[in-house]
N, C-alpha and C positions, 0 to 999 in steps of 0.2 A: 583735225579741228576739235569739235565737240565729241569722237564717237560718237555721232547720233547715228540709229540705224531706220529708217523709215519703210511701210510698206509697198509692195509694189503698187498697190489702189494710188497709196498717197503722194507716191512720184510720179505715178502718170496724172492724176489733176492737177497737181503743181505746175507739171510742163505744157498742161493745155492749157491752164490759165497762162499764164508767162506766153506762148506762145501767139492765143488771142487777142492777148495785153498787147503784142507787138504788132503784128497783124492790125491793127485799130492805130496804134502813131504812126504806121505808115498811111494808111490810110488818110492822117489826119494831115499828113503832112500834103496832099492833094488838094484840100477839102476847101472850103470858104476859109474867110477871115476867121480868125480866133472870134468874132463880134458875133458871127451867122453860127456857130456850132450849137445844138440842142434850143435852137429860138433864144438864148438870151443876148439880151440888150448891153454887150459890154463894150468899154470904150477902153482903150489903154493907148497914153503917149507913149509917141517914138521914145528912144533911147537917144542921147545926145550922138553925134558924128564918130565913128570910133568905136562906138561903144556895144553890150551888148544889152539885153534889158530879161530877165529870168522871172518871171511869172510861179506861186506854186500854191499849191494847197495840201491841204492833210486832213486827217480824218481817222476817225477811232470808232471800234465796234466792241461795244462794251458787251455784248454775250462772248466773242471769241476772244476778248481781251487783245487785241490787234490794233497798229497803228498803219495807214496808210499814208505816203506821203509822194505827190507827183508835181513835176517840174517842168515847164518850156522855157526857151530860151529862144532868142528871137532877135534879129539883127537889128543895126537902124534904120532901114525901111518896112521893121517889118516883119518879115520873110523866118519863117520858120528853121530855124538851126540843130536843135534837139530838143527831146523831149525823155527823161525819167520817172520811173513810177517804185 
């Protein structure tokens, strides 16, 4: 790819982030409604019959010059399908 060589510190926080990161969408995948997650008050329509409906948000850290960007996707009742981050 890029030859990038990284160190061992920074491949092992990388992977326990990532690791945690996962750990937590499954979790979430048990959890309350998308509406009950951290007390807010959200409402989101079904998707039409068929169909799926993709949720996402992003977010940027201007000290580490970094973008974040996370994704659910979610059936037409509903129902939890995947989640990326």
């Amino acid at each position: 790819m890029n030859d990038v060589s990284q160190n061992c510190q920074t491949i092992c926080h990388k992977a326990t982030t990532l690791l945690a990161t996962w750990e937590n969408a499954q979790e979430l995948k048990q959890a309350a409604p998308i509406s009950q997650i951290n007390g807010l008050n959200v409402t989101s329509a079904k998707s039409s019959l068929g169909r799926y409906k993709c949720n996402f948000d992003a977010s940027f850290c201007e000290a580490t010059n970094r973008v974040g960007i996370r994704m659910c996707i979610r059936d037409t009742e509903g129902a939890f399908v995947l989640a990326r981050t």
